[in-house]
Backbone bond lengths (Angstrom), bond angles and torsions (degrees), N, CA, C in turn:
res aa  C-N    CA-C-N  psi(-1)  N-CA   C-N-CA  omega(-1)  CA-C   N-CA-C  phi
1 X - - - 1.469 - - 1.531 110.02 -
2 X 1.514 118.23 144.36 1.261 121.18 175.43 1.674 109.18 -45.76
3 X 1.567 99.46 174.00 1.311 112.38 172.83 1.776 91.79 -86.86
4 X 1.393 111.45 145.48 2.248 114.63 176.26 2.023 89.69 -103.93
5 X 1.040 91.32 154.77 1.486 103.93 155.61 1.813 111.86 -103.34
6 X 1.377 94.60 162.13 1.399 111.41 -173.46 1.403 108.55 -68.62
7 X 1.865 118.59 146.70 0.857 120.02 151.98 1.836 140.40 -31.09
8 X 0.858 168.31 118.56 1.538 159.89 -101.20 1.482 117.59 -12.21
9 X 1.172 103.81 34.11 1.711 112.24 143.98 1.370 119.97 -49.78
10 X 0.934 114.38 144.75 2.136 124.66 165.51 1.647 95.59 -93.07
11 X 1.107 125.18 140.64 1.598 120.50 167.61 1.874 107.88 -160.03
12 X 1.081 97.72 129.11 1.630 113.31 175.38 1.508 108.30 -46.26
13 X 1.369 101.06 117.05 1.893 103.00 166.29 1.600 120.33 -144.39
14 X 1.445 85.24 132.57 1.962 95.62 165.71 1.478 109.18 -80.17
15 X 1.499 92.22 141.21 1.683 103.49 176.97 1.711 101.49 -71.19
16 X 1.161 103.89 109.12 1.663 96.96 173.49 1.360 117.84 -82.29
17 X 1.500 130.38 -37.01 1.504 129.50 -157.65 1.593 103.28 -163.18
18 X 1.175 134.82 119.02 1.056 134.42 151.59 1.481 146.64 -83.74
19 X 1.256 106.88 108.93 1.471 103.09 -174.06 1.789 118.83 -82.65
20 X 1.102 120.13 -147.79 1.970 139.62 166.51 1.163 89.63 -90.52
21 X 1.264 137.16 -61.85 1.234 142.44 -151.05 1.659 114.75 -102.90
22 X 1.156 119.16 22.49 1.697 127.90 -164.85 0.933 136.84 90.20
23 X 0.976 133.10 -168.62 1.807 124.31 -154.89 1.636 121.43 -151.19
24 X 1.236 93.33 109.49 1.877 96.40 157.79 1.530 134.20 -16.31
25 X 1.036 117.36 86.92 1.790 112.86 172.60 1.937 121.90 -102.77
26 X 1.291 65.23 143.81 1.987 73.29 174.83 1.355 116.47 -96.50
27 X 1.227 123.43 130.55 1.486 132.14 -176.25 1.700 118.77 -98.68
28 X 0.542 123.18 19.22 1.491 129.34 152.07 1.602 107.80 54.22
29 X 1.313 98.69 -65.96 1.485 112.08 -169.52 1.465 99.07 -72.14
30 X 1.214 125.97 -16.49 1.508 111.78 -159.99 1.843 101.45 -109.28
31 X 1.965 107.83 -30.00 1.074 118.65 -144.17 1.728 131.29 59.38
32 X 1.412 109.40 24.42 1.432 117.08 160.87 1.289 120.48 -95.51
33 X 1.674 110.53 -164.88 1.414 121.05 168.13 1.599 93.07 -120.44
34 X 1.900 100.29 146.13 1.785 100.08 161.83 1.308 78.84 -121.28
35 X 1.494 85.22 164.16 1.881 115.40 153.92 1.336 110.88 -109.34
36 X 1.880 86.70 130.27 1.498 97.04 -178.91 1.849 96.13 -115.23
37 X 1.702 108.61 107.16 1.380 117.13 164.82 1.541 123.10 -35.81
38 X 1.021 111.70 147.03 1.673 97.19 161.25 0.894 134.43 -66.46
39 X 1.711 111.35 -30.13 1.519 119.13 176.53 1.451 114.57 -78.05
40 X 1.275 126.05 26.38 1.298 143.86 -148.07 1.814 100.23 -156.86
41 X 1.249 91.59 3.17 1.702 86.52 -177.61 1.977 99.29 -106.02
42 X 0.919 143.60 -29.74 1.713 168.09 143.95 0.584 140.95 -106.30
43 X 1.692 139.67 163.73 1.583 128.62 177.04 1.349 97.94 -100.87
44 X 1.250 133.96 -7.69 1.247 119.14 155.08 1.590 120.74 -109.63
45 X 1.519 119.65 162.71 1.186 153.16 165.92 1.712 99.27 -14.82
46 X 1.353 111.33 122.03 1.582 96.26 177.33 1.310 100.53 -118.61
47 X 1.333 118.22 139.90 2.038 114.10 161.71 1.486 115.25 -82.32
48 X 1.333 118.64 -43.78 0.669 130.61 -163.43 1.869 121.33 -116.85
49 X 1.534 137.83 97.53 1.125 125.67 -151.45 1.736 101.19 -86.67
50 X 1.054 91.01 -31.87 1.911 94.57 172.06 1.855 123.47 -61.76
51 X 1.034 100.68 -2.00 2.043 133.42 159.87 1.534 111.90 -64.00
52 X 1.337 104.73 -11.81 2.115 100.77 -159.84 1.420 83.69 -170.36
53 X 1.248 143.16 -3.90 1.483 112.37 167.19 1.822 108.87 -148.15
54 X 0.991 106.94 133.83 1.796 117.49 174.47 1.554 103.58 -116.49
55 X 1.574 110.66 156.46 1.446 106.80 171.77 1.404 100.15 -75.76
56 X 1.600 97.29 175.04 1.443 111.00 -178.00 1.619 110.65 69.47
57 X 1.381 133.21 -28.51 1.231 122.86 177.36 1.410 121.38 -59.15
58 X 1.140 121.20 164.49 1.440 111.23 -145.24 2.090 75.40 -141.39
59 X 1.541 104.69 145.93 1.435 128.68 -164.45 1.021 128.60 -141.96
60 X 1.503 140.08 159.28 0.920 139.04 167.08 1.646 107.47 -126.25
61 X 1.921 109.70 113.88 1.220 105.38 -179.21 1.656 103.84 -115.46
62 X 1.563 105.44 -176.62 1.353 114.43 171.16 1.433 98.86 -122.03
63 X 1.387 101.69 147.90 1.787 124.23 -174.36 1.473 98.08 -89.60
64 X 1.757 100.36 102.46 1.757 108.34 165.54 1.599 132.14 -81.39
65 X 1.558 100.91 -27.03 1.410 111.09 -164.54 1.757 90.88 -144.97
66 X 1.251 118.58 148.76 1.384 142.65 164.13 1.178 129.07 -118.36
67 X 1.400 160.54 66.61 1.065 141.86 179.26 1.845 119.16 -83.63
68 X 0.913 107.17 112.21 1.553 110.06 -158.00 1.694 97.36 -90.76
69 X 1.678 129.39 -34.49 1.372 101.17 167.51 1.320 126.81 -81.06
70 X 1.485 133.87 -4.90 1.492 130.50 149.19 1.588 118.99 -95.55
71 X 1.354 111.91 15.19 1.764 100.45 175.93 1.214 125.26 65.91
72 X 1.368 125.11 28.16 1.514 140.04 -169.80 1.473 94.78 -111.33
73 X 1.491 94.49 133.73 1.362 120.81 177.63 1.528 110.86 -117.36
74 X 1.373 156.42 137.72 1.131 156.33 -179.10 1.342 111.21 -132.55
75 X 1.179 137.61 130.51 1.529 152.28 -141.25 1.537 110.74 -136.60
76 X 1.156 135.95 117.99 1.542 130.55 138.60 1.229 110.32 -82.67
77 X 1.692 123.17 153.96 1.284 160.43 110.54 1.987 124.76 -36.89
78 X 0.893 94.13 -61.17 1.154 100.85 -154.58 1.995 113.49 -99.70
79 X 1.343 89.59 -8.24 1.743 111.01 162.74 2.006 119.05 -78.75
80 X 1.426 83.44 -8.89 1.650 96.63 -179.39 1.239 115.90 -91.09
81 X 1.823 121.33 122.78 1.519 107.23 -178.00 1.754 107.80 -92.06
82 X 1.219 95.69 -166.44 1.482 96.42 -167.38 1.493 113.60 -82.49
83 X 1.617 110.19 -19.37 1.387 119.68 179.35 1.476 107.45 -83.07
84 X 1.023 118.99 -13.39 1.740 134.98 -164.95 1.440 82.86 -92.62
85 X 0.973 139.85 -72.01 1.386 152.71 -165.32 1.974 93.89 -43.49
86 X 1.578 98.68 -83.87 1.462 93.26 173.97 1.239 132.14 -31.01
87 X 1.332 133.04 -23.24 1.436 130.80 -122.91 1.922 73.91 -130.50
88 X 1.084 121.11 -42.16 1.593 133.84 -172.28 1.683 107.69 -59.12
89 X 1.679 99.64 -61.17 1.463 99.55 -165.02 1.531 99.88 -97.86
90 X 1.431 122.40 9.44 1.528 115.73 141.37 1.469 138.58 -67.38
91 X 0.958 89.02 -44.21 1.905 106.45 170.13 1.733 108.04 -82.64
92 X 1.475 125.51 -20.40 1.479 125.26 157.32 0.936 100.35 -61.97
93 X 1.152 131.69 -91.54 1.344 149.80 -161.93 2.111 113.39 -39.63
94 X 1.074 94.24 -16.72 1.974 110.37 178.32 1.436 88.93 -89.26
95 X 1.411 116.56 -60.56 1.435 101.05 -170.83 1.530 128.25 -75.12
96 X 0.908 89.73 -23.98 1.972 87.92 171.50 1.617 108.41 -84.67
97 X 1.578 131.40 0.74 1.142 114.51 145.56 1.584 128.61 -103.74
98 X 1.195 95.79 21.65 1.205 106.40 -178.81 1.980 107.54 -106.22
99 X 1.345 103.57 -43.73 1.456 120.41 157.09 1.676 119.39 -47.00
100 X 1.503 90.78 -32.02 2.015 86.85 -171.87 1.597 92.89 -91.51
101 X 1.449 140.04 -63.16 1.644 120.52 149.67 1.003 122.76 38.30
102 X 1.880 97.25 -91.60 1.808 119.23 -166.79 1.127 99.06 -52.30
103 X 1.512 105.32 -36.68 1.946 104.89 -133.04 1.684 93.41 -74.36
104 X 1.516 92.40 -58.08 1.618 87.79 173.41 1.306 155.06 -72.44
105 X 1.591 100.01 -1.34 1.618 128.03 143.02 1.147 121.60 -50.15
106 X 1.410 117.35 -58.59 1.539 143.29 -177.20 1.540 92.47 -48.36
107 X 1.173 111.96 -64.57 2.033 120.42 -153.10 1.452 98.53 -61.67
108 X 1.376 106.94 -54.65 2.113 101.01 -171.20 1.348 82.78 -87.93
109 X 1.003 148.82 95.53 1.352 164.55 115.06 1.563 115.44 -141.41
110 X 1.645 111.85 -9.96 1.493 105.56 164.68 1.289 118.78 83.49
111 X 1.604 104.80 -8.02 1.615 118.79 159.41 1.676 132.98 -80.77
112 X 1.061 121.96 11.17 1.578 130.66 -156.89 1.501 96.94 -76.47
113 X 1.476 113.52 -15.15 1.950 92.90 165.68 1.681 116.73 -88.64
114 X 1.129 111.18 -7.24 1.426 109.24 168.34 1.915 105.37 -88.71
115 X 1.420 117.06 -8.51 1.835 101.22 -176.37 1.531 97.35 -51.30
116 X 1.386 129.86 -88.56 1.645 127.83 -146.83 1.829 104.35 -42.28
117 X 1.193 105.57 -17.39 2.092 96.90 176.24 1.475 98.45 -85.96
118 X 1.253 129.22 -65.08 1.203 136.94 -179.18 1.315 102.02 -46.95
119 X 1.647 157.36 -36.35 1.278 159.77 -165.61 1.889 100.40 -88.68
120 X 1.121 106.81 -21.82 1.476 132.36 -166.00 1.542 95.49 -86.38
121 X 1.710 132.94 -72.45 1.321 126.04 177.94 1.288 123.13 -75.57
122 X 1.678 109.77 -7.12 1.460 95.05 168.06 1.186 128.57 -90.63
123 X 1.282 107.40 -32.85 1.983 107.30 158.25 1.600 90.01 -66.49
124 X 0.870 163.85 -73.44 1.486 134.37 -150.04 1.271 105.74 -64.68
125 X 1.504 141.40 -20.80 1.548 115.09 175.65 1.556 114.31 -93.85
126 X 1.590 114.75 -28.62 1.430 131.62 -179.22 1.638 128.55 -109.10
127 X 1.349 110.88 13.59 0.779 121.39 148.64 1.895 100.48 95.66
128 X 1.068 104.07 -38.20 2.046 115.60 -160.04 1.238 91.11 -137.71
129 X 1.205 150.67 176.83 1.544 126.16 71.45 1.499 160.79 6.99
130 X 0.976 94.07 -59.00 1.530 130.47 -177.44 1.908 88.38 -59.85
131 X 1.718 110.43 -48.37 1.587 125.43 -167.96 1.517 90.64 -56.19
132 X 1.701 99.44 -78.24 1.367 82.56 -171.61 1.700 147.47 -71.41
133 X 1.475 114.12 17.47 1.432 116.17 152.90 1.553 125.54 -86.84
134 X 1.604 105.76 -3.29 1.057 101.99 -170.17 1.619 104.16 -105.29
135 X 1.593 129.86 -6.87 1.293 144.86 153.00 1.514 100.02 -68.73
136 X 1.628 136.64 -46.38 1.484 124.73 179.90 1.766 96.95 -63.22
137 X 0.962 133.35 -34.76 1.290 132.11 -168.37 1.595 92.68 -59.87
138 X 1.357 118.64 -69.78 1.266 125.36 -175.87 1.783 120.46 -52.78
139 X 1.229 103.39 -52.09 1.193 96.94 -179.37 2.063 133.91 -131.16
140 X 1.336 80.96 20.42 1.676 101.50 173.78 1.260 122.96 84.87
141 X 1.075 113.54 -128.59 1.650 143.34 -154.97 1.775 92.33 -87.02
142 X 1.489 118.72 -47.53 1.002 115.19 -157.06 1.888 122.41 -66.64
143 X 1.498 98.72 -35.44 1.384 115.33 170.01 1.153 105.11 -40.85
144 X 1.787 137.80 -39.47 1.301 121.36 -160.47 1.962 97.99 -74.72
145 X 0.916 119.50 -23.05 1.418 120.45 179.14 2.023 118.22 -78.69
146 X 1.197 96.25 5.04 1.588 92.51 174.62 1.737 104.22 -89.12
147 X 1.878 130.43 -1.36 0.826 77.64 -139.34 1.435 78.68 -127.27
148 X 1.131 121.81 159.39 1.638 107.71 -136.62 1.928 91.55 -109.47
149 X 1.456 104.46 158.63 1.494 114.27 163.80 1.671 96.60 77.40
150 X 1.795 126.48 15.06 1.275 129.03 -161.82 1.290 106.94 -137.91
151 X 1.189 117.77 125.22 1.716 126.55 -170.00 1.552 89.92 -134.59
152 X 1.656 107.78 105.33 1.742 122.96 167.39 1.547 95.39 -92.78
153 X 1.491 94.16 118.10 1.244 104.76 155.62 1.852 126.58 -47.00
154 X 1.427 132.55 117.95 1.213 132.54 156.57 1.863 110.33 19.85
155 X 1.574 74.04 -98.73 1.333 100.93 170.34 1.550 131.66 -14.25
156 X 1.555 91.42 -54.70 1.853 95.89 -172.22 1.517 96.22 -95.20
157 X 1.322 130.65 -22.91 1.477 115.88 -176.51 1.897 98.86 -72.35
158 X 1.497 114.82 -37.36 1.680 84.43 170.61 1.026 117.63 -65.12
159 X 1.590 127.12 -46.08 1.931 112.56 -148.01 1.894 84.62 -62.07
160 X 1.758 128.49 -38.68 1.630 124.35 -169.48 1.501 105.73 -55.93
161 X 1.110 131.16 -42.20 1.452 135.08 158.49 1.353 116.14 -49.10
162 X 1.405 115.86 -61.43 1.583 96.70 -174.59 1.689 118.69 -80.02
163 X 1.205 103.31 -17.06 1.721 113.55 166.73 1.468 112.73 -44.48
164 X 1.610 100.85 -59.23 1.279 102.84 -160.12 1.754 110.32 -80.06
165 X 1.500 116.44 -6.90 1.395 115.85 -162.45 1.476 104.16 -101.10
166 X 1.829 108.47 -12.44 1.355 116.40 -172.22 2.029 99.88 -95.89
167 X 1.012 110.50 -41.01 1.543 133.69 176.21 1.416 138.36 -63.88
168 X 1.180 100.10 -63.74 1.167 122.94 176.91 1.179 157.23 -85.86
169 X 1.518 144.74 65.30 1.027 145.49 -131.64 1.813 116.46 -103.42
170 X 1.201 116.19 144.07 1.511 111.90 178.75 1.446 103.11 -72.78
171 X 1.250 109.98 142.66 1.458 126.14 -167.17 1.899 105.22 -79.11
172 X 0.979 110.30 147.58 1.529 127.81 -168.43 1.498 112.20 -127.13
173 X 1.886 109.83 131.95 1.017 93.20 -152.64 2.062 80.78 -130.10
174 X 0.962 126.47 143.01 1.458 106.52 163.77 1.600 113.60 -137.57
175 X 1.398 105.53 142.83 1.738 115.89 178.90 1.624 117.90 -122.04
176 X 1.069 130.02 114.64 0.989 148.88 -154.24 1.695 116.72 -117.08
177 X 1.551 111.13 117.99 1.354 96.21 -160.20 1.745 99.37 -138.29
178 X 1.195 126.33 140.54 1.334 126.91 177.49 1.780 124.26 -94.51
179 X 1.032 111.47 147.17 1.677 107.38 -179.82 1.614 111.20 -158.24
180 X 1.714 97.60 165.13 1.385 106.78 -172.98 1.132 113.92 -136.45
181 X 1.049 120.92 103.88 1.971 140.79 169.01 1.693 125.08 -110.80
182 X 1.309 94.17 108.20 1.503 123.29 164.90 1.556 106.92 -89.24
183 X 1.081 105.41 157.20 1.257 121.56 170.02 1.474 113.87 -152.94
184 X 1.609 122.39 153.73 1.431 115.75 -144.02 1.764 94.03 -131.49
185 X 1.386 127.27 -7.46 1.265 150.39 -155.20 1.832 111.33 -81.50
186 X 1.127 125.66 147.60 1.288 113.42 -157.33 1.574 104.16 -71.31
187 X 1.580 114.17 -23.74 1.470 138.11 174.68 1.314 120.80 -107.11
188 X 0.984 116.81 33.74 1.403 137.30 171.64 1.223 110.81 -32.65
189 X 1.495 110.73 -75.15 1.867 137.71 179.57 2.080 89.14 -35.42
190 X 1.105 119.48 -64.81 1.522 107.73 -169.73 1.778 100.70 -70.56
191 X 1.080 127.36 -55.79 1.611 117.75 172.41 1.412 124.49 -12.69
192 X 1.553 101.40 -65.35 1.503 123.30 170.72 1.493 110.58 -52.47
193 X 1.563 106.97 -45.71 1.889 100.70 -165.33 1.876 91.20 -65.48
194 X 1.165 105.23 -49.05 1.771 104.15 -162.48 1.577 112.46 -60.41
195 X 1.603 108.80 -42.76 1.821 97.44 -179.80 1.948 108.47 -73.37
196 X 1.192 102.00 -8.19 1.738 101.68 -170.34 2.025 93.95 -91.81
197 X 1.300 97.05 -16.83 1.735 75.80 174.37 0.932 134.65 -119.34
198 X 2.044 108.46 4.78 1.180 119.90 123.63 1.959 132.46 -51.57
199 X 0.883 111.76 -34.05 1.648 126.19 -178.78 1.733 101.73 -71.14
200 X 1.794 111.79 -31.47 1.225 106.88 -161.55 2.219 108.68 -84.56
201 X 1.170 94.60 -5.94 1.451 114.93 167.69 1.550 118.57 -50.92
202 X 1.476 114.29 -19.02 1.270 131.17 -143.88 1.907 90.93 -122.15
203 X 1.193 107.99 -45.60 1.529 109.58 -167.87 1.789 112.86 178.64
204 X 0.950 125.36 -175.39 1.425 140.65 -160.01 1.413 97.11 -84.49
205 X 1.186 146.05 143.85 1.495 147.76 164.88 1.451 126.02 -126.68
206 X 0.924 146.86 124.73 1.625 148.34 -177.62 1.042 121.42 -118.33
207 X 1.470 125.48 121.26 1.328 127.91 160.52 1.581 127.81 -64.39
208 X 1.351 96.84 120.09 1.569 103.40 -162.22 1.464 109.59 -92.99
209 X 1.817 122.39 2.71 1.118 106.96 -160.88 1.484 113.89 104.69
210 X 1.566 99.97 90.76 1.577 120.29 179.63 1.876 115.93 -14.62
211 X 1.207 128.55 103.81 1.562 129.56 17.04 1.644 115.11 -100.88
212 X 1.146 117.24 -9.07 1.553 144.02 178.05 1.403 114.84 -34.25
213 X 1.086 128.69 105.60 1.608 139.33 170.68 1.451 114.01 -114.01
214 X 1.374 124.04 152.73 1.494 128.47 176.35 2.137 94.05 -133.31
215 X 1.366 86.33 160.05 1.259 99.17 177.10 1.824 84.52 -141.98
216 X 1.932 92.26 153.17 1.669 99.63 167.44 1.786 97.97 -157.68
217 X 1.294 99.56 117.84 1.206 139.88 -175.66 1.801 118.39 -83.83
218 X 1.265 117.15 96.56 1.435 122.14 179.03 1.384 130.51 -123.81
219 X 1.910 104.43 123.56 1.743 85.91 -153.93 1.546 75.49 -154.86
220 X 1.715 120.96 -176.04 0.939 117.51 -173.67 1.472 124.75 -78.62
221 X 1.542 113.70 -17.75 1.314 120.97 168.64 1.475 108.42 -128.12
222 X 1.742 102.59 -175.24 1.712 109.25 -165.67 2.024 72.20 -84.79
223 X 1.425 113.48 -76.03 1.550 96.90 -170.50 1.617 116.27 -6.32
224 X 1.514 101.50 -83.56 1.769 106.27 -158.97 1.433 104.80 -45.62
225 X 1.497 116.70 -41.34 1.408 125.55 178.70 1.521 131.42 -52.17
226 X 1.985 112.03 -44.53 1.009 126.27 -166.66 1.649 90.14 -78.69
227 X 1.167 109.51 -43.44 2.089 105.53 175.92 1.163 136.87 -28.93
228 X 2.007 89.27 -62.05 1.479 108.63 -176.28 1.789 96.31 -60.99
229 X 0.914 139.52 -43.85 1.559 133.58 -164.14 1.985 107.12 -77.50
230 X 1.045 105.60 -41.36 1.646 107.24 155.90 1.416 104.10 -48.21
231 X 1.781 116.08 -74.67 1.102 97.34 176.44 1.988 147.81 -57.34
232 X 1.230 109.22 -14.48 1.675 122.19 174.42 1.648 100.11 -93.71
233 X 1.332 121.17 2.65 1.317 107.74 155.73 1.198 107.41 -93.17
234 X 1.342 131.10 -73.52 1.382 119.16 155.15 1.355 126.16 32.75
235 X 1.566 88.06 -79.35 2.113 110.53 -169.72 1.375 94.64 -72.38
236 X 1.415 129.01 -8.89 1.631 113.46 177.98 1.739 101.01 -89.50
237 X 1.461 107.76 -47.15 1.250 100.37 -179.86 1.759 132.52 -52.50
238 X 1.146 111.20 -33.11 1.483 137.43 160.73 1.373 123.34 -64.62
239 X 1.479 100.96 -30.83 1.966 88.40 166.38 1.344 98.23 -98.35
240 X 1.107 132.96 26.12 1.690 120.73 178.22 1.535 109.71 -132.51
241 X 1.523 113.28 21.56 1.439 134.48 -159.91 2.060 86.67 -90.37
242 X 1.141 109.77 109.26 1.205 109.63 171.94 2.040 124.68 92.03
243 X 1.110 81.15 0.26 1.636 118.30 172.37 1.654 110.29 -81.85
244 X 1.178 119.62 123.14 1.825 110.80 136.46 0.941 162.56 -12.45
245 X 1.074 113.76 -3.40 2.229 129.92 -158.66 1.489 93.29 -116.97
246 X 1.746 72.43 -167.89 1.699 107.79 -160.42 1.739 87.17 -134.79
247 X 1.612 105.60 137.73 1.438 106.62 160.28 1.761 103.95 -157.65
248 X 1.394 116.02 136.86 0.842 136.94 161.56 1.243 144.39 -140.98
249 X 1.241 144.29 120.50 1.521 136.65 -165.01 1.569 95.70 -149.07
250 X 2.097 91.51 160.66 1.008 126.82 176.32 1.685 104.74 -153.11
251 X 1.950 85.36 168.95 1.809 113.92 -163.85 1.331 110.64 -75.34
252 X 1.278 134.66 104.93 1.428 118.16 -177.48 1.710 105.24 -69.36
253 X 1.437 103.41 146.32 1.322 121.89 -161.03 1.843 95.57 -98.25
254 X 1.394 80.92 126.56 1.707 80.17 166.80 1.391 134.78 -56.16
């Protein structure tokens, strides 16, 4: 029996078959079928199911129901937000170019019956794919040696090196946040320079125009990113611990 995915999983699906009552999808990642209900296709009332679904369209659902001794998969539509959606066929979409890479490293190197083992220990040591080109990015040749029970041919560890160094870029994430500090102190003007260049440790800052400050925060994700700016507010609040002023900030919204 196939491998099932977990209950409130996100998972990539082709519309395979449409019924009155909902439609057959193919899961790709799993090599199953889900069912996607109708009442599972909107939050509202549908007349018509051919309104929101064509074959061949390609989806992003969430896993409602599992039955693991008949192999039934059950799917929502309409339980999926739009950031869930993004966030799904971004990280799909990394790994299947990260999958075509190997594959075609593997082949002109004459190795392509060892890819599915080799595709096998590298998501088991790195988690993705996608992970481990982005550790060769970082640190070369050597990554191919962490990974055990795996002998890369020569061959395919250069063209995977130069693939990934010509291709591939670490993803960039930036958060950007505005604030306002007064200070009431006879030395104010130095107060301000010292907590802002502590704060500036954290990211880029701009004066927007007395009392108005911006900070912009760039890192490989919104996480590490959204932190560091929690954290360089922080360092403002702490040098102004026993001080005179006023400080307040917020996240500018995309």
């Amino acid at each position: 029996m196939s491998e099932l995915p977990e209950e409130n999983e996100l998972v990539i699906a082709r519309v395979k078959k449409i019924l009155e009552y909902g439609a057959f999808c193919e899961l790709p990642e799993y090599k199953v079928d889900g069912f996607l209900h109708l009442s599972e296709v909107a939050p509202r009332w549908i007349k018509n199911i051919h309104e929101f679904l064509s074959e061949g369209q390609r989806l992003v659902l969430k896993v409602i129901r599992v039955d693991k001794a008949k192999g039934q998969v059950d799917v929502s539509l309409k339980r999926v937000s739009d950031e869930e959606k993004r966030k799904k066929l971004e990280a799909y979409n990394k790994e299947a170019r990260a999958r075509k890479i190997i594959e075609v490293a593997l082949q002109q190197a004459n190795a392509k019956a060892e890819t599915q083992r080799i595709y096998e220990e590298v998501e088991k040591k790195y988690g993705s794919l996608d992970n481990f080109l982005m550790e060769i990015l970082d640190r070369g040749e050597k990554v191919f040696e962490e990974i055990e029970g795996i002998e890369f041919p020569e061959k395919a560890k250069e063209l995977i090196i130069d693939i990934v160094k010509r291709s591939v870029k670490r993803p960039v994430a930036k958060v950007k946040a505005t604030f306002t500090l007064k200070v009431y102190e006879n030395n104010g003007v130095d107060i301000i320079k010292k907590v802002l260049s502590e704060a500036e440790k954290f990211g880029e800052i701009k004066y927007l125009g007395a009392p108005r400050y911006s900070i912009t925060v760039v890192d490989e994700d919104f996480k590490k990113a959204n932190k560091k700016v929690q954290e360089a507010m922080e360092t403002i609040e702490k040098g102004l611990a026993g001080v005179d002023a006023e400080f307040s900030w917020e996240k500018v919204k995309k």
